[in-house]
N, C-alpha and C positions, 0 to 999 in steps of 0.2 A: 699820479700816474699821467705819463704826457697822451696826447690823444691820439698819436700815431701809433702807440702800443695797444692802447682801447679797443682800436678798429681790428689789427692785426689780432688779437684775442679773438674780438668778434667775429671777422673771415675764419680763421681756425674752427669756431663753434660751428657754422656755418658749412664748412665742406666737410666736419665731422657728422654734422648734421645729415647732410645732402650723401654721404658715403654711405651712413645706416639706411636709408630709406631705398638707395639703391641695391644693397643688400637685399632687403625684406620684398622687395617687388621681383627679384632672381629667383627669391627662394616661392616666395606666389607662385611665378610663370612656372616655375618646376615642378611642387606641386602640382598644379594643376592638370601638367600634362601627364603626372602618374595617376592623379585620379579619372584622366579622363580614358586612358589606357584601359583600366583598370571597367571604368564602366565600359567597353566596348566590349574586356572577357567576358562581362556579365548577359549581353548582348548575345553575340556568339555562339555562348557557350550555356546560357540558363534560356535561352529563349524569350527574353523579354525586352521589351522596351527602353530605349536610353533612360527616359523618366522614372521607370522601375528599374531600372540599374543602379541611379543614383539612392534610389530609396533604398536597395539589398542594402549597397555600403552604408548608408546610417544607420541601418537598423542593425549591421553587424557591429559596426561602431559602438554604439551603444549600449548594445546587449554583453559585448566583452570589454567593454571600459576601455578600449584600445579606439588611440585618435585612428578618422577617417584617413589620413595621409597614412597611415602606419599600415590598415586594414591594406588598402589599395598596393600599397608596396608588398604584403605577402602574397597578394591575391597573380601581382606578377612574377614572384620569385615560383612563386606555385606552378604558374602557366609557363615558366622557363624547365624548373627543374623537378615540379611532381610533386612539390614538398609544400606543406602547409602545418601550420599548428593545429591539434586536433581538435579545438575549443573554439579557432574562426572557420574550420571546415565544418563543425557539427552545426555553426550559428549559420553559417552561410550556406547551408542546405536547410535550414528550417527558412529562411528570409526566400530562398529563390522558393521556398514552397509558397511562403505566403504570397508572393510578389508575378509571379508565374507560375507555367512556362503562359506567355503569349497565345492567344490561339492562330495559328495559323486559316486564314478564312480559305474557306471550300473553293475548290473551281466550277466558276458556274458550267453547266451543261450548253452546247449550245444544238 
C-alpha cells in the first residue's frame, strides 16, 4: 500500500472519529438541558430543592427502570400537555413525598 493512501485512510479514520464524538457531545448538551428543565418542574412545581430535584429524577429513574433522560422528557411532555404514564406519575409522587416539599422558612416577626 503506498503511504499517501495510508495517511488518507487514516485522516478518513480520523474525521470519522472526530464526527462521532461530536455527535455524542450534541446529544450530552441536549440532554442535559432536558434534564435540567425537567429539574426546575420539580422545583416549581414539588417545592424542593434543585439538589432534591435531581434526586426525584433518579429515584424515579430507578424505581421504573426508565433512563433518567427518558424520565425528564415525560416529566416535560407532562408539564406541556397534562399527560404522564401512570407508573412515573405514581413514582414520581412517592419521590417528591420522600424528597420534599421544602419548607418554606417563617418570616421572622419584627
Amino acid at each position: 500500500m503506498a503511504s499517501g493512501s495510508r495517511e488518507s485512510n487514516d485522516d478518513s479514520d480520523r474525521v470519522f472519529a472526530l464526527e462521532s464524538e461530536v455527535q455524542q457531545l450534541k446529544e450530552a448538551v441536549t440532554s442535559h438541558a432536558v434534564v435540567d428543565q425537567a429539574i426546575g418542574m420539580m422545583v416549581a412545581l414539588g417545592r424542593v430543592s434543585p439538589d432534591e430535584g435531581w434526586a426525584v429524577l433518579k429515584d424515579v429513574s430507578q424505581h421504573t427502570n426508565v433512563k433518567l433522560r427518558n424520565v425528564a422528557e415525560l416529566i416535560l411532555v407532562w408539564g406541556r400537555d397534562g399527560e404522564i404514564p401512570p407508573e412515573i406519575r405514581a413514582e414520581l409522587e412517592d419521590a417528591l413525598d420522600r424528597h420534599g416539599p421544602t419548607q418554606i422558612p417563617e418570616a421572622t416577626s419584627e
